[in-house]
N, CA, C and O atoms as CSV, one atom per row, in Angstrom:
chain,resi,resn,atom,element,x,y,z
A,1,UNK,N,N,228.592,148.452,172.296
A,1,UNK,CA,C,229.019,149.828,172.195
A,1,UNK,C,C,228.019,150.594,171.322
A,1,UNK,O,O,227.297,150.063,170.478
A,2,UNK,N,N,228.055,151.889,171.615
A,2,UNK,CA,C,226.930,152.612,170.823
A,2,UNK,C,C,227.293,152.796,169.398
A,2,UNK,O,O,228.500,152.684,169.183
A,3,UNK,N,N,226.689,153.001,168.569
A,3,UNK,CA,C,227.001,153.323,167.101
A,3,UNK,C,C,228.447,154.187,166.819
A,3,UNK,O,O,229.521,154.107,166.222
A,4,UNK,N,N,227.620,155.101,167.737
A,4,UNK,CA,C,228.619,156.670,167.388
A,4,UNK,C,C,230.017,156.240,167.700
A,4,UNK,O,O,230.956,156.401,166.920
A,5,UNK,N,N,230.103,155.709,168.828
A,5,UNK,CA,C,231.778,155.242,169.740
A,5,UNK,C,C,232.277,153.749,168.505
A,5,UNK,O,O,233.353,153.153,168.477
A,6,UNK,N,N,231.459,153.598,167.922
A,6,UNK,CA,C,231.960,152.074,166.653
A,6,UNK,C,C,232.541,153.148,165.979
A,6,UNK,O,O,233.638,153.585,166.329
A,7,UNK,N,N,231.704,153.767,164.739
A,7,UNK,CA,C,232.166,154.747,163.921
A,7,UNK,C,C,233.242,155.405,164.194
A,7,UNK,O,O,234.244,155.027,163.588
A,8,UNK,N,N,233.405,156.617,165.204
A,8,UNK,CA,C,234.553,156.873,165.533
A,8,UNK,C,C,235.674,156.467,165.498
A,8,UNK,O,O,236.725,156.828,164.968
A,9,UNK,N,N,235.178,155.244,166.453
A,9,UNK,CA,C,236.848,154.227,166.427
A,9,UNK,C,C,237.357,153.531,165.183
A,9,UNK,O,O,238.548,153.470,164.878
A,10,UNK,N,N,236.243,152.953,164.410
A,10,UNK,CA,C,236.885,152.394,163.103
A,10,UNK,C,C,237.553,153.361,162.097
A,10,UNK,O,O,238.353,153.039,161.219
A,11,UNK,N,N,236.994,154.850,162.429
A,11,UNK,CA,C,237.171,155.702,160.998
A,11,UNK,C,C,238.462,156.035,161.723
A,11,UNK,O,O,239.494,155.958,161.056
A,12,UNK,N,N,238.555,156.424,163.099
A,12,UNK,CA,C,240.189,156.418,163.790
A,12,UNK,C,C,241.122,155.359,162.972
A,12,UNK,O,O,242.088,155.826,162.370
A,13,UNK,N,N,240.947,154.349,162.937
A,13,UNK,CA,C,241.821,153.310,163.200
A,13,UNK,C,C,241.930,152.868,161.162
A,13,UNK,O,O,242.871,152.371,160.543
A,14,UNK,N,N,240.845,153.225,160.768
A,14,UNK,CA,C,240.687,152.734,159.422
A,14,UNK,C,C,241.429,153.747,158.505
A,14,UNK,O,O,242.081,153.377,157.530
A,15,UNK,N,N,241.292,155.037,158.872
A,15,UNK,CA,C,240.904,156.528,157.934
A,15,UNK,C,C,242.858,156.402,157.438
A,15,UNK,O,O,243.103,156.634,156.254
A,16,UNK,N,N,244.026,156.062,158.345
A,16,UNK,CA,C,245.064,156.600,157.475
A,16,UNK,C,C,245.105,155.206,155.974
A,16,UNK,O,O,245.720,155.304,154.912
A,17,UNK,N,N,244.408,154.287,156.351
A,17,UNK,CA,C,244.527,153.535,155.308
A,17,UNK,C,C,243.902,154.092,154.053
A,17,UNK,O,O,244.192,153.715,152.917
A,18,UNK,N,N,242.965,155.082,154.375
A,18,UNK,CA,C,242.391,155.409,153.266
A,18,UNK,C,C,240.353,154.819,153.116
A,18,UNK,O,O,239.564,154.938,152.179
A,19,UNK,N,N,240.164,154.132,154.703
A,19,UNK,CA,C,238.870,154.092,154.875
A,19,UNK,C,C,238.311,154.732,155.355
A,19,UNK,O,O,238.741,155.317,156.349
A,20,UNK,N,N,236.880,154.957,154.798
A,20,UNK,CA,C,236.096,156.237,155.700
A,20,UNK,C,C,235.059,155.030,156.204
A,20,UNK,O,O,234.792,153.966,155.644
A,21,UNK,N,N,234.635,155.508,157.299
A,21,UNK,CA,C,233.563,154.665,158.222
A,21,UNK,C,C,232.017,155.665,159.078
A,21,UNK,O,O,231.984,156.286,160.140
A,22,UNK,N,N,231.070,155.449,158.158
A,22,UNK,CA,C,229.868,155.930,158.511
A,22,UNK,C,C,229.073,155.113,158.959
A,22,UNK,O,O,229.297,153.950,158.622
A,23,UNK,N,N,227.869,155.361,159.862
A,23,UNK,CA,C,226.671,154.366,159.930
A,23,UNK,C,C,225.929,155.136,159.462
A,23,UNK,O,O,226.117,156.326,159.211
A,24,UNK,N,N,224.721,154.287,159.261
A,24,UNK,CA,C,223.408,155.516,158.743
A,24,UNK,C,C,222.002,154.550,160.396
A,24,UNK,O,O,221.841,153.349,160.613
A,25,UNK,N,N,221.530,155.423,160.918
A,25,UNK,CA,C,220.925,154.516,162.179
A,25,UNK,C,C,219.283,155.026,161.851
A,25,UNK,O,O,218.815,155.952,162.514
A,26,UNK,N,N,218.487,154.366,160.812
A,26,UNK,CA,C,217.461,154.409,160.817
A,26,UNK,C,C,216.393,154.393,162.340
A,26,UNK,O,O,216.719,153.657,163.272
A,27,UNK,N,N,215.101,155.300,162.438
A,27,UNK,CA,C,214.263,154.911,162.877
A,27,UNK,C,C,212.855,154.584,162.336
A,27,UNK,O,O,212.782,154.669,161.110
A,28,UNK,N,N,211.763,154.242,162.951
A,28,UNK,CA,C,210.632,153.673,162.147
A,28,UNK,C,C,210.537,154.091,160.821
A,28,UNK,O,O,210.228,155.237,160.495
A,29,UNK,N,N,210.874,152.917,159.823
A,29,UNK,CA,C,210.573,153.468,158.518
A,29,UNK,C,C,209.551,152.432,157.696
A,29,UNK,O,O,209.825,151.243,157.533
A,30,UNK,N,N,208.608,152.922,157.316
A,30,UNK,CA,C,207.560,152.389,157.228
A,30,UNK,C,C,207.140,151.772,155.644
A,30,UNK,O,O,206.699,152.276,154.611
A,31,UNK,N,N,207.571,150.303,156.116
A,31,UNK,CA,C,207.499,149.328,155.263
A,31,UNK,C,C,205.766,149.031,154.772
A,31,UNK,O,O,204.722,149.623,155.045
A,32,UNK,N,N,206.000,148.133,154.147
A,32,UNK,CA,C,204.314,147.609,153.408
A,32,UNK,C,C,203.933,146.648,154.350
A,32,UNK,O,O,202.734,146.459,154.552
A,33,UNK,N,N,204.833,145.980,154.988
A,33,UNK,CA,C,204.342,145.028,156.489
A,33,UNK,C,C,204.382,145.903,157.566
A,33,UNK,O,O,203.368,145.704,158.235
A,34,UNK,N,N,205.147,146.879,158.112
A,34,UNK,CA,C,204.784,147.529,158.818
A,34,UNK,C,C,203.756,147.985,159.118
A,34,UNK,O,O,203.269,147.858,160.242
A,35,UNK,N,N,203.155,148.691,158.041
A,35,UNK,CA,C,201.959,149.742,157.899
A,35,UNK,C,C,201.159,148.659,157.829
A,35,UNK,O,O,200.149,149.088,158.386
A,36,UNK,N,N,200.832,147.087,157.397
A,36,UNK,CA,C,199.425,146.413,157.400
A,36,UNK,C,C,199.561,145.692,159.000
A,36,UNK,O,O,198.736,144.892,159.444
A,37,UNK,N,N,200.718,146.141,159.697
A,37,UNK,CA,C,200.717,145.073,161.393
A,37,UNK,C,C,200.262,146.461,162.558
A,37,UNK,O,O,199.884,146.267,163.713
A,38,UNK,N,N,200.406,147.734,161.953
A,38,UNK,CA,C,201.075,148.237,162.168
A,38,UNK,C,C,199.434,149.015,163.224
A,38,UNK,O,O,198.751,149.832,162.606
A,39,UNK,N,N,199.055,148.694,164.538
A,39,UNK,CA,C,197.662,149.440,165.089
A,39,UNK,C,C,197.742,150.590,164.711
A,39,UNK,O,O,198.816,150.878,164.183
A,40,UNK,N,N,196.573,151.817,164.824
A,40,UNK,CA,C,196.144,153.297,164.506
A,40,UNK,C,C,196.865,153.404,165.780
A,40,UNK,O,O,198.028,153.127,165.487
A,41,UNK,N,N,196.797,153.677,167.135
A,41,UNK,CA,C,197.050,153.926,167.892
A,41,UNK,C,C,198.663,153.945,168.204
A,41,UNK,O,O,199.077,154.519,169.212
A,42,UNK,N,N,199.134,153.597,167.719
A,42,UNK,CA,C,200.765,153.102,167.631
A,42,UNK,C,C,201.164,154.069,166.550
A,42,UNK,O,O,201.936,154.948,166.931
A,43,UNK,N,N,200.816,154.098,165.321
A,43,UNK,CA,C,201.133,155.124,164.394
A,43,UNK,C,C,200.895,156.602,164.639
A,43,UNK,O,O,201.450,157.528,164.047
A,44,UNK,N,N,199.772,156.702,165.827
A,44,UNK,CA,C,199.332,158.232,165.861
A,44,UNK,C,C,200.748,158.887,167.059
A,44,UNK,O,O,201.326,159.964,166.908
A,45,UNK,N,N,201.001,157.929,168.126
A,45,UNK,CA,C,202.139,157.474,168.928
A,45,UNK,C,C,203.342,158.150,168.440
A,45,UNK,O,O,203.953,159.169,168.761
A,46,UNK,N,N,203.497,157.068,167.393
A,46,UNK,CA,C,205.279,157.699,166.797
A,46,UNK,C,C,205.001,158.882,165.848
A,46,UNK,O,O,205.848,159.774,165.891
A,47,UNK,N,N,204.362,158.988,165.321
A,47,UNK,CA,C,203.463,160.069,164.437
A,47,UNK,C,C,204.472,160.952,165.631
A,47,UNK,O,O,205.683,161.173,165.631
A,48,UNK,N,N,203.440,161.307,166.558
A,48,UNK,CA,C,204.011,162.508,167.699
A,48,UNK,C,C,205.097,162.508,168.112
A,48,UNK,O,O,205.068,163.348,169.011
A,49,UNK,N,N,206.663,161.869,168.015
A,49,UNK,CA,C,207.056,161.509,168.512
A,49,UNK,C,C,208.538,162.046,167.095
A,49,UNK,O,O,209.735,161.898,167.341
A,50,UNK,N,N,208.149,162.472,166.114
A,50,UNK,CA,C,208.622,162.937,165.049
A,50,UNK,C,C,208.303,164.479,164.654
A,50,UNK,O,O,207.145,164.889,164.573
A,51,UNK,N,N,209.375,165.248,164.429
A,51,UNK,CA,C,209.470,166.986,164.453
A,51,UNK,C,C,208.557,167.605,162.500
A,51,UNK,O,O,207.926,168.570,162.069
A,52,UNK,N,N,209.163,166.093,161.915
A,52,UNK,CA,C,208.752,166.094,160.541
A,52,UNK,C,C,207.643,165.408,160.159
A,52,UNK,O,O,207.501,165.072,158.983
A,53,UNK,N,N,206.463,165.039,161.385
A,53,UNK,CA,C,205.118,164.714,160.867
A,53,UNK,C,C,204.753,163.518,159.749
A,53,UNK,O,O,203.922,163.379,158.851
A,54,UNK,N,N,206.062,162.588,160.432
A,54,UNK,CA,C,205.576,161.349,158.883
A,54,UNK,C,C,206.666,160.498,159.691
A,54,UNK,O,O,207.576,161.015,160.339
A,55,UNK,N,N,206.438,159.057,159.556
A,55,UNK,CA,C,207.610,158.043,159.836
A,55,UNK,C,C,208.455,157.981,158.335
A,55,UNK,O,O,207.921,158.601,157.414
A,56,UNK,N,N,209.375,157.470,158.126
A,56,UNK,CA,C,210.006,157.409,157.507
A,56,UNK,C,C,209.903,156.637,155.988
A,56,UNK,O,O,208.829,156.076,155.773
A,57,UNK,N,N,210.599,156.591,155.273
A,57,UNK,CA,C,210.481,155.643,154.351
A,57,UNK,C,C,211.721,155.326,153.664
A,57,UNK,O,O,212.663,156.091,153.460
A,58,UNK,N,N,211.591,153.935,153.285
A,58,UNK,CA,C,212.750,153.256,152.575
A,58,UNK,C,C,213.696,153.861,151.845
A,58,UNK,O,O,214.822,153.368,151.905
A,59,UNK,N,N,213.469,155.129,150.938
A,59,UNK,CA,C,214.022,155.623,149.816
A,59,UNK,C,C,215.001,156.839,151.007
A,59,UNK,O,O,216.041,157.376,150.627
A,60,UNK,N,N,214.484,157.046,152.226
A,60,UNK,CA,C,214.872,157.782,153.170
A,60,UNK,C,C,216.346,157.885,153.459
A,60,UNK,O,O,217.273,158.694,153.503
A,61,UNK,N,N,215.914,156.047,153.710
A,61,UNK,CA,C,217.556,155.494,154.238
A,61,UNK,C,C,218.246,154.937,153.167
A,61,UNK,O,O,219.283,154.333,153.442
A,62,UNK,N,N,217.857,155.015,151.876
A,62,UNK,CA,C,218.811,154.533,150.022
A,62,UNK,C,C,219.460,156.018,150.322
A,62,UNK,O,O,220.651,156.309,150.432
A,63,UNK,N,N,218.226,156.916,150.424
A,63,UNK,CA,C,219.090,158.291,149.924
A,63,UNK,C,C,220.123,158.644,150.580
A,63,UNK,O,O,220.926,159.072,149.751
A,64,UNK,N,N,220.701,158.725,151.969
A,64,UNK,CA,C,221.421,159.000,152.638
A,64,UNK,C,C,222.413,157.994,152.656
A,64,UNK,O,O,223.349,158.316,153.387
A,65,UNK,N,N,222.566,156.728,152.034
A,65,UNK,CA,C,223.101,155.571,151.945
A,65,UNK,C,C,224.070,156.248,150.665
A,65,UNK,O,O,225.285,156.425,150.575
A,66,UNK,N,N,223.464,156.397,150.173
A,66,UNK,CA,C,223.762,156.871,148.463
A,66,UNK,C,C,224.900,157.924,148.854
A,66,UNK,O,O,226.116,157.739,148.790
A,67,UNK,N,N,224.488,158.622,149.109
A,67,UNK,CA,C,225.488,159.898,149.601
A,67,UNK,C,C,226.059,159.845,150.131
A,67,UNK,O,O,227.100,160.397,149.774
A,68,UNK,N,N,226.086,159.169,151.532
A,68,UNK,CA,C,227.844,158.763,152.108
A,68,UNK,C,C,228.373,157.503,151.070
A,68,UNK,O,O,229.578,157.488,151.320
A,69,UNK,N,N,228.139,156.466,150.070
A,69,UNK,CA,C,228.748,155.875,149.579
A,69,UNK,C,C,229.620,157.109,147.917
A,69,UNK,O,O,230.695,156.838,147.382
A,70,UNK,N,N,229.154,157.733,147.720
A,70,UNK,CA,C,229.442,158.650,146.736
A,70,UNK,C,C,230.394,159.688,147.343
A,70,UNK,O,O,230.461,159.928,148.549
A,71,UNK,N,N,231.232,160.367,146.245
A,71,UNK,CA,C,232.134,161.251,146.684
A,71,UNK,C,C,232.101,162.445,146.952
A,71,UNK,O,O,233.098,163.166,146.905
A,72,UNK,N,N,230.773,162.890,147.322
A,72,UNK,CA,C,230.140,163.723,147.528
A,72,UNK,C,C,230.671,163.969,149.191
A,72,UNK,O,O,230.873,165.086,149.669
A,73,UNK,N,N,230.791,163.052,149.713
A,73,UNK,CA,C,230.981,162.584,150.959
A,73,UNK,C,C,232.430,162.364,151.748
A,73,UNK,O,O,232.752,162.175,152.921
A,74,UNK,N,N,233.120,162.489,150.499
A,74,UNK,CA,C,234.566,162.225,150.417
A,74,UNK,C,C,235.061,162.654,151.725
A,74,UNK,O,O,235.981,161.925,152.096
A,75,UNK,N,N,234.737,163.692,152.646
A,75,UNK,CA,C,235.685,164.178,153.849
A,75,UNK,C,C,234.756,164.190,154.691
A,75,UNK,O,O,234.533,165.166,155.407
A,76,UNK,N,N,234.099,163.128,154.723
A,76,UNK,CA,C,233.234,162.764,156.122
A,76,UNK,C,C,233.424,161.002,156.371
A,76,UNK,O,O,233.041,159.969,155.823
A,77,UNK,N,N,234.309,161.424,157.619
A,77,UNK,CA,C,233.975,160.071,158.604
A,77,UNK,C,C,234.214,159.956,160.002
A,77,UNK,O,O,234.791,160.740,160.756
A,78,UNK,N,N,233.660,158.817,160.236
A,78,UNK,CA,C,233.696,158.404,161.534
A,78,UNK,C,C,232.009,159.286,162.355
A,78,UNK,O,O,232.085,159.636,163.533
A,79,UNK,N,N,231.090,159.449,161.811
A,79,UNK,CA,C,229.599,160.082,161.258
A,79,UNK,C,C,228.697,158.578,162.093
A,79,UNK,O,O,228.892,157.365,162.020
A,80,UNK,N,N,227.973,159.188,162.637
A,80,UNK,CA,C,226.379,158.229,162.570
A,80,UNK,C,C,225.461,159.305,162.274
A,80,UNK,O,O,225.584,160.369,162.880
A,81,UNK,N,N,224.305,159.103,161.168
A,81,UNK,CA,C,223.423,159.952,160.712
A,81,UNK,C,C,222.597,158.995,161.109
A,81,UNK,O,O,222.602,157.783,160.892
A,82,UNK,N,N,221.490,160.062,162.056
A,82,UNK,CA,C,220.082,159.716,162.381
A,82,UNK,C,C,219.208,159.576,161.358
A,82,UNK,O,O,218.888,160.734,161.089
A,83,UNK,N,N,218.758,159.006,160.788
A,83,UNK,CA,C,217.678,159.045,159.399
A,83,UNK,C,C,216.214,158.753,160.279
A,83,UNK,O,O,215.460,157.814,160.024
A,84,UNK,N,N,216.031,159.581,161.165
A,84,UNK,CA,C,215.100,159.571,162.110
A,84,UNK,C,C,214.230,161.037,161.976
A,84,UNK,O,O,213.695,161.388,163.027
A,85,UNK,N,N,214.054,161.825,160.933
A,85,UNK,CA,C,213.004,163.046,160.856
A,85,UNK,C,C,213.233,163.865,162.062
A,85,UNK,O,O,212.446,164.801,162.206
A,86,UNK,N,N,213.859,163.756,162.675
A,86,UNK,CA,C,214.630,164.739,164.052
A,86,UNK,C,C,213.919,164.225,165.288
A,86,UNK,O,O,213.525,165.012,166.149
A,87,UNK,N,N,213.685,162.416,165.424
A,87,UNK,CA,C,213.284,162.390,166.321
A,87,UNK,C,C,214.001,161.858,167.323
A,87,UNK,O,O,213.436,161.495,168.355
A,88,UNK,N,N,215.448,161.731,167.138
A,88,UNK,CA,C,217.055,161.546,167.711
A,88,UNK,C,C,217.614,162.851,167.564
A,88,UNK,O,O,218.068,163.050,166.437
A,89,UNK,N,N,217.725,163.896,168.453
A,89,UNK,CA,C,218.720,165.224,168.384
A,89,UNK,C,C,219.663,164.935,169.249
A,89,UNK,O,O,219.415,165.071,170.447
A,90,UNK,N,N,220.642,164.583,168.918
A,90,UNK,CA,C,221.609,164.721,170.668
A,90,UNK,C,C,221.928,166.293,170.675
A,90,UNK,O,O,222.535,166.795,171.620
């Protein structure tokens, strides 16, 4: 099942208990093995392929991690956040 239809259904089924249910659905985020495996030609690729001109990075997907785990977040669920630089728009 797709992310979005998981989320939904768990935060359905979870939320009167008092659970909230997010995913966070990273795309290329560019590790220290990534970037040394990683061909020019392949990076220039997804490079284009991103609205925000950079693949991603680790602290990308902490930060958005961080914030749906905090109560900042308190009245959001049943959520999949793209941590993809807008290169997932539905």
């Amino acid at each position: 099942m797709h992310p979005r239809g998981d989320a939904r259904q768990l935060a359905h089924e979870l939320g009167p208990v008092g659970i909230r249910v997010n995913c966070v659905a990273p795309s290329t985020i560019l590790t220290g093995r990534l970037e040394a495996g990683m061909p020019q030609e392949f990076t220039d690729r997804m490079l284009a392929d991103h609205p925000l001109g950079r693949l991603g990075h680790p602290l990308d997907v902490a930060n958005v991690t961080a914030f749906l785990s905090s109560e900042a977040s308190s009245w959001l669920t049943g959520l999949t956040i793209d941590v993809a630089g807008g290169r997932w728009m539905p």
